[in-house]
KEGUTI-686394 format. One record per atom (N, C-alpha, C): residue number from 1; atom name; residue in one letter; y, x, z. Coordinates in nm, 2 decimals, padded with zeros to 4 digits. Each point is the difference from the previous one (the first is absolute). Layout:
residues N
+-----+------+------+--------+--------+--------+
| pos | site | code |     py |     px |     pz |
+-----+------+------+--------+--------+--------+
| NUM |   CA |    A |      Y |      X |      Z |
...
+-----+------+------+--------+--------+--------+
//
This chain:
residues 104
+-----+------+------+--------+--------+--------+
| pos | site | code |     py |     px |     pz |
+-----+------+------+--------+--------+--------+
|   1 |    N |    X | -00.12 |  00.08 |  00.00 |
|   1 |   CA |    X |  00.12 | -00.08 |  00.00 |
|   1 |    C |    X |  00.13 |  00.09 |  00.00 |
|   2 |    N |    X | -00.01 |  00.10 |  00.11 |
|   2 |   CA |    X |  00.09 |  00.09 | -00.02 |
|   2 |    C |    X |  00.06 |  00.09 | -00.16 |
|   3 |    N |    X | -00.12 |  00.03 |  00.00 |
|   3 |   CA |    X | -00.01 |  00.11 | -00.11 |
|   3 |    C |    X |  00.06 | -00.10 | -00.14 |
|   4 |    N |    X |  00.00 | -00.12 | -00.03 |
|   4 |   CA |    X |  00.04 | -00.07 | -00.08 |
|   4 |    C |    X |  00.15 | -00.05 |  00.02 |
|   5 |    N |    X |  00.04 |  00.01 |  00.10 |
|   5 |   CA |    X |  00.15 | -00.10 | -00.02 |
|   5 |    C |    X |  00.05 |  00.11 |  00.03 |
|   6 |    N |    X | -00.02 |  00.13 |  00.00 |
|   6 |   CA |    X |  00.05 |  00.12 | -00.03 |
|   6 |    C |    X |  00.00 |  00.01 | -00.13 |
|   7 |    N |    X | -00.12 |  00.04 | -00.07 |
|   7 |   CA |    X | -00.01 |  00.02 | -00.13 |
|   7 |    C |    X |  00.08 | -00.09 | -00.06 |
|   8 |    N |    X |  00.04 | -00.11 |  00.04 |
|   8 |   CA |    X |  00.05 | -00.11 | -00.09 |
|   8 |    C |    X |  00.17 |  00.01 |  00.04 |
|   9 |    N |    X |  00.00 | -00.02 |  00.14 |
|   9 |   CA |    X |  00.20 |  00.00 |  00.00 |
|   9 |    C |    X |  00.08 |  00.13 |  00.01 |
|  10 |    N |    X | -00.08 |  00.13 |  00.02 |
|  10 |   CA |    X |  00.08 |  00.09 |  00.04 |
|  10 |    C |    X |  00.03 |  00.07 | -00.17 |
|  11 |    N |    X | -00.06 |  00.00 | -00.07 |
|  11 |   CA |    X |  00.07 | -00.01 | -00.18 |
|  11 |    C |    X |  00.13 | -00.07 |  00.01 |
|  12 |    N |    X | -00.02 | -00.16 |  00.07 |
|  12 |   CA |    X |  00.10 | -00.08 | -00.06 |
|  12 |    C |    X |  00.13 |  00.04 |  00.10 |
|  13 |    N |    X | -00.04 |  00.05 |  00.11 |
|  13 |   CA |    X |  00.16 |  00.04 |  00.12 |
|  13 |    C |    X |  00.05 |  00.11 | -00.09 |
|  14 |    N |    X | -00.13 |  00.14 | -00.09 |
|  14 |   CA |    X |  00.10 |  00.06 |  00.00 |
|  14 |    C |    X |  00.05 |  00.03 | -00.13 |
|  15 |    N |    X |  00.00 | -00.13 | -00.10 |
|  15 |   CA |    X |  00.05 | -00.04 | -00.09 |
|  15 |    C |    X |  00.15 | -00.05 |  00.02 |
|  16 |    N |    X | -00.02 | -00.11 |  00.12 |
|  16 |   CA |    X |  00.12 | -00.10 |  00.06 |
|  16 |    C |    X |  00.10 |  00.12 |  00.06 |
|  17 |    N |    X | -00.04 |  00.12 |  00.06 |
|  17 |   CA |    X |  00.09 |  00.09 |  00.04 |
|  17 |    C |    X |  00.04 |  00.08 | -00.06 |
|  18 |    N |    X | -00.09 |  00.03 | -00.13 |
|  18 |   CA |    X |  00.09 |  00.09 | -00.10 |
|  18 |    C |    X |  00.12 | -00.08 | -00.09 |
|  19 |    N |    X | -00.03 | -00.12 | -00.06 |
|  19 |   CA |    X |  00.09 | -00.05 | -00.02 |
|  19 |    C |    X |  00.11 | -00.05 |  00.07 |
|  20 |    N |    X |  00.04 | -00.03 |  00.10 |
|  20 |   CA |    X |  00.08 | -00.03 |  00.13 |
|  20 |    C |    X |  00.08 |  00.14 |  00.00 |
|  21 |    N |    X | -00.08 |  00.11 |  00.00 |
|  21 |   CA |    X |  00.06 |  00.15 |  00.02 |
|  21 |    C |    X |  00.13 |  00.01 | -00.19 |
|  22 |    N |    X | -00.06 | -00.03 | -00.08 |
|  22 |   CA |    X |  00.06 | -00.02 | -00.12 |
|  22 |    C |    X |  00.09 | -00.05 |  00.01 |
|  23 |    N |    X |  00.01 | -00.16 |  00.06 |
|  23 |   CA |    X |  00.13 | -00.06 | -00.01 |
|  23 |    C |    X |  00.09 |  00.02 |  00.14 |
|  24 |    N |    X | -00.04 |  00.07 |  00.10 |
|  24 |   CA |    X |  00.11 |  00.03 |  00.07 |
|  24 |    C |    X |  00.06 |  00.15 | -00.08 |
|  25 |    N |    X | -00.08 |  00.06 | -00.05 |
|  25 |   CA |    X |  00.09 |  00.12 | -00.08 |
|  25 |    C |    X |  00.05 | -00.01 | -00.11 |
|  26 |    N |    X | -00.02 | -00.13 | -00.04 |
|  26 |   CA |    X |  00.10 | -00.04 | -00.15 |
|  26 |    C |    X |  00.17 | -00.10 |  00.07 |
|  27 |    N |    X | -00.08 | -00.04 |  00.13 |
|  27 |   CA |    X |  00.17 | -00.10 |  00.07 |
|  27 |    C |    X |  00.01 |  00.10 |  00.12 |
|  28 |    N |    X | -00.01 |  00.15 |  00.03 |
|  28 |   CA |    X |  00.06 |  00.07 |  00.10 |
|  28 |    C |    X |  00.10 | -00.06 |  00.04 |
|  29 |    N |    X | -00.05 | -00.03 |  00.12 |
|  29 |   CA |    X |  00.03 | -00.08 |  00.14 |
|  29 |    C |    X |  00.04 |  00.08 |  00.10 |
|  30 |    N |    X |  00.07 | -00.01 |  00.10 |
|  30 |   CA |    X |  00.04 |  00.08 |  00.07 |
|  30 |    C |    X | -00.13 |  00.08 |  00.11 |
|  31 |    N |    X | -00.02 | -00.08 |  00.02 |
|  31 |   CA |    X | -00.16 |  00.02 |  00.11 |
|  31 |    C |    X | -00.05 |  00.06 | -00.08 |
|  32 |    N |    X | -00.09 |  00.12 |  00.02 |
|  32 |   CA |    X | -00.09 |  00.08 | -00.07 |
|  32 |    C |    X | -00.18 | -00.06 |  00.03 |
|  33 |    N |    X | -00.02 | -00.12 | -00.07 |
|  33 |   CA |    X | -00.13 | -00.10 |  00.04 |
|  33 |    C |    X | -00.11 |  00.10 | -00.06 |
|  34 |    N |    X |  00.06 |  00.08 | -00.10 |
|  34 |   CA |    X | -00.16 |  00.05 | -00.05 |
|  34 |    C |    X |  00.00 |  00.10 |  00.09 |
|  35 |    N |    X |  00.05 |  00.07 |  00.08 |
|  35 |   CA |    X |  00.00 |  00.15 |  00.09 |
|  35 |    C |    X | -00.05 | -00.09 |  00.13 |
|  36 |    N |    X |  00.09 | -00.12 |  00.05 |
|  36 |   CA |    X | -00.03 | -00.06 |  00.09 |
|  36 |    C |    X | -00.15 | -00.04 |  00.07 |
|  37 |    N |    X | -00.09 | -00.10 | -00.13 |
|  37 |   CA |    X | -00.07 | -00.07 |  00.03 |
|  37 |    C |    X | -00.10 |  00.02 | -00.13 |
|  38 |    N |    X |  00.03 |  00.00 | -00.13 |
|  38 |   CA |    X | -00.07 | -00.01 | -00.12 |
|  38 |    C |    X | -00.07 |  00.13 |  00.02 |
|  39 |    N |    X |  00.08 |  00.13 |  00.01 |
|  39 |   CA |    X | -00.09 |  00.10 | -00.04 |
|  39 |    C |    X | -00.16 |  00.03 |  00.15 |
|  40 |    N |    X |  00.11 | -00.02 |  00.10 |
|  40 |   CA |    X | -00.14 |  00.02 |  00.10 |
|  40 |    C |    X | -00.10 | -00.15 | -00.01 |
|  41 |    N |    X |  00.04 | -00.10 | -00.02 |
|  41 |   CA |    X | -00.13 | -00.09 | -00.05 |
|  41 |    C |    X | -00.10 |  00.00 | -00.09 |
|  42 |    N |    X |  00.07 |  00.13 | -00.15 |
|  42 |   CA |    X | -00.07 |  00.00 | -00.07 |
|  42 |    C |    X | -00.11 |  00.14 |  00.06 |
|  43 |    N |    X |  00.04 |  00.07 |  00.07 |
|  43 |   CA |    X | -00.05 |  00.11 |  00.08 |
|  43 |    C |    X | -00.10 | -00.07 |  00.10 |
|  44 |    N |    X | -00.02 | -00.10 |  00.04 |
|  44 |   CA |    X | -00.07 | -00.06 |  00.05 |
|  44 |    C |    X | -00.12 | -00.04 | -00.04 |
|  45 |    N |    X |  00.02 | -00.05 | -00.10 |
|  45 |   CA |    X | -00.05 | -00.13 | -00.16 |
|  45 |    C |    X | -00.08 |  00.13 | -00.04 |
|  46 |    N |    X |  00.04 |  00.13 | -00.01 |
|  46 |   CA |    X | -00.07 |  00.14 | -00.05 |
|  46 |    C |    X | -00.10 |  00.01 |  00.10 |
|  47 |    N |    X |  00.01 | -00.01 |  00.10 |
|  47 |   CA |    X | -00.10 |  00.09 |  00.12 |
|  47 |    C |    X | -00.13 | -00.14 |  00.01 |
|  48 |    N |    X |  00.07 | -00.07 | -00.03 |
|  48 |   CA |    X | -00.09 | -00.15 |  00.04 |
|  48 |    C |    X | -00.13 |  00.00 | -00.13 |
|  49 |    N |    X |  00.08 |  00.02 | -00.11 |
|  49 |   CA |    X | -00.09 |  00.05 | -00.15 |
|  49 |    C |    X | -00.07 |  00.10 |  00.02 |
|  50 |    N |    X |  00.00 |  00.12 |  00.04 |
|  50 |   CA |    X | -00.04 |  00.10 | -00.02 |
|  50 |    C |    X | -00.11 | -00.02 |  00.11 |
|  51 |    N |    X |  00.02 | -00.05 |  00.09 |
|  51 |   CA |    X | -00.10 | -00.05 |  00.13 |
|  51 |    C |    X | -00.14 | -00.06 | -00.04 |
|  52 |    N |    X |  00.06 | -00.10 | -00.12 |
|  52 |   CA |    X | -00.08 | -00.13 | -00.03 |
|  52 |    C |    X | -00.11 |  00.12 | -00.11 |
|  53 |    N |    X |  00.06 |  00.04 | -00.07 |
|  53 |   CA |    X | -00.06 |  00.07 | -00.14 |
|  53 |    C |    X | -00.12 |  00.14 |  00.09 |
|  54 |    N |    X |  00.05 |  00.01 |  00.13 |
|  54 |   CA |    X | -00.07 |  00.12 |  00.06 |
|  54 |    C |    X | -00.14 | -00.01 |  00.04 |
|  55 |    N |    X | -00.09 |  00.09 | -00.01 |
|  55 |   CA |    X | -00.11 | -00.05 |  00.03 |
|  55 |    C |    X | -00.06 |  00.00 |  00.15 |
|  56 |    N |    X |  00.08 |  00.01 |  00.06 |
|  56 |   CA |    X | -00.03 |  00.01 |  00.16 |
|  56 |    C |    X |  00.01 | -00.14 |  00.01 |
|  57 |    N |    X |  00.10 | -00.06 | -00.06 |
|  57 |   CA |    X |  00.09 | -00.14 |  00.01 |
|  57 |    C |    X | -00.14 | -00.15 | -00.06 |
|  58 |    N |    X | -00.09 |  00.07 | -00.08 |
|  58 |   CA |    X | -00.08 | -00.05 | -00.04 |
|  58 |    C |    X | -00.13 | -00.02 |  00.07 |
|  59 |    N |    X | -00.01 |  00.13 |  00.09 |
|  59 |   CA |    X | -00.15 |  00.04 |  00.06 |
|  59 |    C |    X |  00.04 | -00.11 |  00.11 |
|  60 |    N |    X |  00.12 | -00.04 |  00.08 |
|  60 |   CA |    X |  00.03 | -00.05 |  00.07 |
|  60 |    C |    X |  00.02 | -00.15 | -00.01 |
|  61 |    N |    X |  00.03 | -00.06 | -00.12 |
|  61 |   CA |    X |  00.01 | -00.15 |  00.02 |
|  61 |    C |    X | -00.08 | -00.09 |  00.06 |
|  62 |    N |    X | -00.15 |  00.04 |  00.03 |
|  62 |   CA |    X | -00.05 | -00.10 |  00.04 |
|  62 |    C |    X |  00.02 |  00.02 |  00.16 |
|  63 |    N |    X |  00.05 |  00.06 |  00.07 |
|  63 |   CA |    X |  00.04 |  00.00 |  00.13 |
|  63 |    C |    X |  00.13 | -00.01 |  00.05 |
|  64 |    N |    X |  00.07 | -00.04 | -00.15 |
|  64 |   CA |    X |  00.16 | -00.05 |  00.01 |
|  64 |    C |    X |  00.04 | -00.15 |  00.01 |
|  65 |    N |    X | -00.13 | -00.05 |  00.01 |
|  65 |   CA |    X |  00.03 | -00.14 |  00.01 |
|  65 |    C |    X |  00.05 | -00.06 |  00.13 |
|  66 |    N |    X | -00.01 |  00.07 |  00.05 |
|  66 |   CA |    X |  00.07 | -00.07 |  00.19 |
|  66 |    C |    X |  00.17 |  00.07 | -00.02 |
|  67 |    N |    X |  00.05 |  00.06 | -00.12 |
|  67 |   CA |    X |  00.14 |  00.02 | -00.01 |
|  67 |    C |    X |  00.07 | -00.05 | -00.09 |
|  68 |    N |    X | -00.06 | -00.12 | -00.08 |
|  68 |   CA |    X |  00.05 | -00.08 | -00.11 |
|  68 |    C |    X |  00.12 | -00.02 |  00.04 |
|  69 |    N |    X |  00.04 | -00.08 |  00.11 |
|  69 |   CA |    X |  00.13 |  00.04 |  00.08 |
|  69 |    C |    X |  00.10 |  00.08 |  00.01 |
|  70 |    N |    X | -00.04 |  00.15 | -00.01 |
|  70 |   CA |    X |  00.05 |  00.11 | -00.03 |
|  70 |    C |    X |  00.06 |  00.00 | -00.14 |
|  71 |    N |    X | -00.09 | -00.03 | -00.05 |
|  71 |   CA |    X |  00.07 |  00.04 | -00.18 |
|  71 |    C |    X |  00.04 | -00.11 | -00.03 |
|  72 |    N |    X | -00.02 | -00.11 |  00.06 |
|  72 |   CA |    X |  00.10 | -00.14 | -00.06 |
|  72 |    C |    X |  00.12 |  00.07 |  00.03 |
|  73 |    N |    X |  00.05 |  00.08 |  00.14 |
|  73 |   CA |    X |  00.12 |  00.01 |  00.03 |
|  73 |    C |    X |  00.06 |  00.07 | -00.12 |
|  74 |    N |    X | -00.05 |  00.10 | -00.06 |
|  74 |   CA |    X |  00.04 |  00.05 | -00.12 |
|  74 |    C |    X |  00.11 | -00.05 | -00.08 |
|  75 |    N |    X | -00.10 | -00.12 | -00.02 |
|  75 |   CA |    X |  00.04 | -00.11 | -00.14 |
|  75 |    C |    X |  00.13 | -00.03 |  00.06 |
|  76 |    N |    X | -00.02 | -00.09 |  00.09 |
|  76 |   CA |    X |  00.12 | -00.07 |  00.04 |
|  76 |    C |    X |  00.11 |  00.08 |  00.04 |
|  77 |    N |    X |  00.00 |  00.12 |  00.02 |
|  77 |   CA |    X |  00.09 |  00.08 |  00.05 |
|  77 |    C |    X |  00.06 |  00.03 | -00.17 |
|  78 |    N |    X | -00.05 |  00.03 | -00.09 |
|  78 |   CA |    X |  00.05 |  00.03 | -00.11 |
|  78 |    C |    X |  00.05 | -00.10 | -00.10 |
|  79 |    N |    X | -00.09 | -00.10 |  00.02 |
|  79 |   CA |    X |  00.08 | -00.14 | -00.02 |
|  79 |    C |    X |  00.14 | -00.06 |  00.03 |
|  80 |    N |    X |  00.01 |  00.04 |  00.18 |
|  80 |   CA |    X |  00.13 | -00.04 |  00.05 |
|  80 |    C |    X |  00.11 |  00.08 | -00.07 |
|  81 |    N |    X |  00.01 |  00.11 | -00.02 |
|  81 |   CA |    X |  00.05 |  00.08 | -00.03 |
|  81 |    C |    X |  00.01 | -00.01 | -00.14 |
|  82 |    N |    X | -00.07 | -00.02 | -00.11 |
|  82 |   CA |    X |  00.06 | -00.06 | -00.14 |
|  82 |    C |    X |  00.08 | -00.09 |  00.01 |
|  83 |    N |    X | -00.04 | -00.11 |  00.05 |
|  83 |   CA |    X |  00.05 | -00.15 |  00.02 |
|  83 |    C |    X |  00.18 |  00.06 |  00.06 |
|  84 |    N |    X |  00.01 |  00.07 |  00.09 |
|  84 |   CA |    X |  00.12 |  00.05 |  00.07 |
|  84 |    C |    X |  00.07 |  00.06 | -00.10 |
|  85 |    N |    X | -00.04 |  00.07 | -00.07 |
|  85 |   CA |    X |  00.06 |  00.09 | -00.06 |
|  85 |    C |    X |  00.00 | -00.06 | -00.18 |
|  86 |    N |    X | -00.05 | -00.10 | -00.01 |
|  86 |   CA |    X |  00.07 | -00.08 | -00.13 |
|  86 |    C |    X |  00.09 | -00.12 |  00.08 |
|  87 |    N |    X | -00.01 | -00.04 |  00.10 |
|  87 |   CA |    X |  00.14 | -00.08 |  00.05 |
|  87 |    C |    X |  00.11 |  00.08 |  00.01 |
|  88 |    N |    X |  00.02 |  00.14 |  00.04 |
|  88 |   CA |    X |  00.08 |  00.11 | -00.01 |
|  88 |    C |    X |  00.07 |  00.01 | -00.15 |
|  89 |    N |    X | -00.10 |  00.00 | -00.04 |
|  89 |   CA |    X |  00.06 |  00.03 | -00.16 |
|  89 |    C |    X |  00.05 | -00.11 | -00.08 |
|  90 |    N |    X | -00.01 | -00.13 |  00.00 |
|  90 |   CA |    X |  00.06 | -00.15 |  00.01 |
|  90 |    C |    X |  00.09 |  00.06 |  00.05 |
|  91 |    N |    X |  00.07 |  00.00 |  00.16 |
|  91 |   CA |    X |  00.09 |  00.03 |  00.05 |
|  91 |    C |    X |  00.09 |  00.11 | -00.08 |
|  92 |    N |    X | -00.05 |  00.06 | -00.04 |
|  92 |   CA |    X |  00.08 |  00.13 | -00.04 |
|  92 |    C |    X |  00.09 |  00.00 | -00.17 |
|  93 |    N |    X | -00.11 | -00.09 | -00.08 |
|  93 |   CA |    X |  00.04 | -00.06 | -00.09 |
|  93 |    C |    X |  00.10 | -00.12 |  00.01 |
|  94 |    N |    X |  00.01 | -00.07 |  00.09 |
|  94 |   CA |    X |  00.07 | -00.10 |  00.00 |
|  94 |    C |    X |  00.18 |  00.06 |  00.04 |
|  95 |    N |    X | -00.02 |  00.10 |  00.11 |
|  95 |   CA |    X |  00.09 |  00.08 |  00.03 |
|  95 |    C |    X |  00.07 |  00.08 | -00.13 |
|  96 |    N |    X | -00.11 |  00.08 | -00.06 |
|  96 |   CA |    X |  00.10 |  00.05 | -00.12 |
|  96 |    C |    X |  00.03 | -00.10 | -00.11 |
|  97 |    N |    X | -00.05 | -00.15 |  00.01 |
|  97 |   CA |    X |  00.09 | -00.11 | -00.13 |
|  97 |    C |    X |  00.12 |  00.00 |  00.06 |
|  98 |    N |    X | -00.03 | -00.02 |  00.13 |
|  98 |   CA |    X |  00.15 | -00.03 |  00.04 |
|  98 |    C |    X |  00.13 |  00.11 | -00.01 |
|  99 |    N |    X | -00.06 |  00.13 |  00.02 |
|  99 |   CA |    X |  00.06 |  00.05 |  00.01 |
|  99 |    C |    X |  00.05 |  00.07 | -00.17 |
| 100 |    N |    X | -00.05 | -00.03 | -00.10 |
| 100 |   CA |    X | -00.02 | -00.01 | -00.11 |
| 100 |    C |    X |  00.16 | -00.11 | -00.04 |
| 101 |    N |    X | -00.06 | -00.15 |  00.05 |
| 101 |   CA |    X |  00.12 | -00.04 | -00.07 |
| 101 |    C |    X |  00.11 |  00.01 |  00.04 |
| 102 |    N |    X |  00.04 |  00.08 |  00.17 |
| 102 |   CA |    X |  00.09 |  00.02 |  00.06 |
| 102 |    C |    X |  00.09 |  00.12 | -00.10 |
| 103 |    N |    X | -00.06 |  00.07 | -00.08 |
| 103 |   CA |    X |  00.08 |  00.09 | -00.06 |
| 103 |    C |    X | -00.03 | -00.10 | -00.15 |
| 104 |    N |    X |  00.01 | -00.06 | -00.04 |
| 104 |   CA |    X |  00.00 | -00.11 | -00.14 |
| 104 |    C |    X |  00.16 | -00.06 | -00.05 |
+-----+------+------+--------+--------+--------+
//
């Protein structure tokens, strides 16, 4: 169970985080979100893959099942944290229209 909604969401976080990292560097925002939060998540998203792909990580799943808990936290932690940081970027876009037509 583990080993699957790994294989399956942690592609899609760090898909959602590279592109997120794109458009905060194309609307440079004052906050530095990719140094902030984007680059150490995706530093995370790294260690968490590299874990999954490892073969120790493999010899061990069947005695990983009393920490499904554990690695749910994963998800959700990385989830919260997209979800946060594309309302950030909403925010940040809406900010520079405004401030866009302020000089118009």
């Amino acid at each position: 169970m583990v080993d699957r909604a790994y294989k399956k969401d942690l592609p899609a976080f760090r898909k959602d985080l590279e592109q997120l990292r794109e458009e905060f560097t194309n609307l440079g925002p004052r906050t530095d979100w990719i140094g902030l939060r984007i680059k150490p998540l995706l530093e995370h998203l790294g260690s968490l893959e590299r874990l999954l792909a490892s073969e120790e990580f493999s010899q061990e799943f069947s005695r990983l099942r009393k920490g499904v808990e554990l690695f749910h936290s994963d998800l959700v932690y990385l989830r919260t944290n997209v979800k946060g940081l594309e309302k950030i970027l909403e925010s940040e876009k809406k900010s520079q229209g405004l401030k866009n037509k302020r000089n118009c």
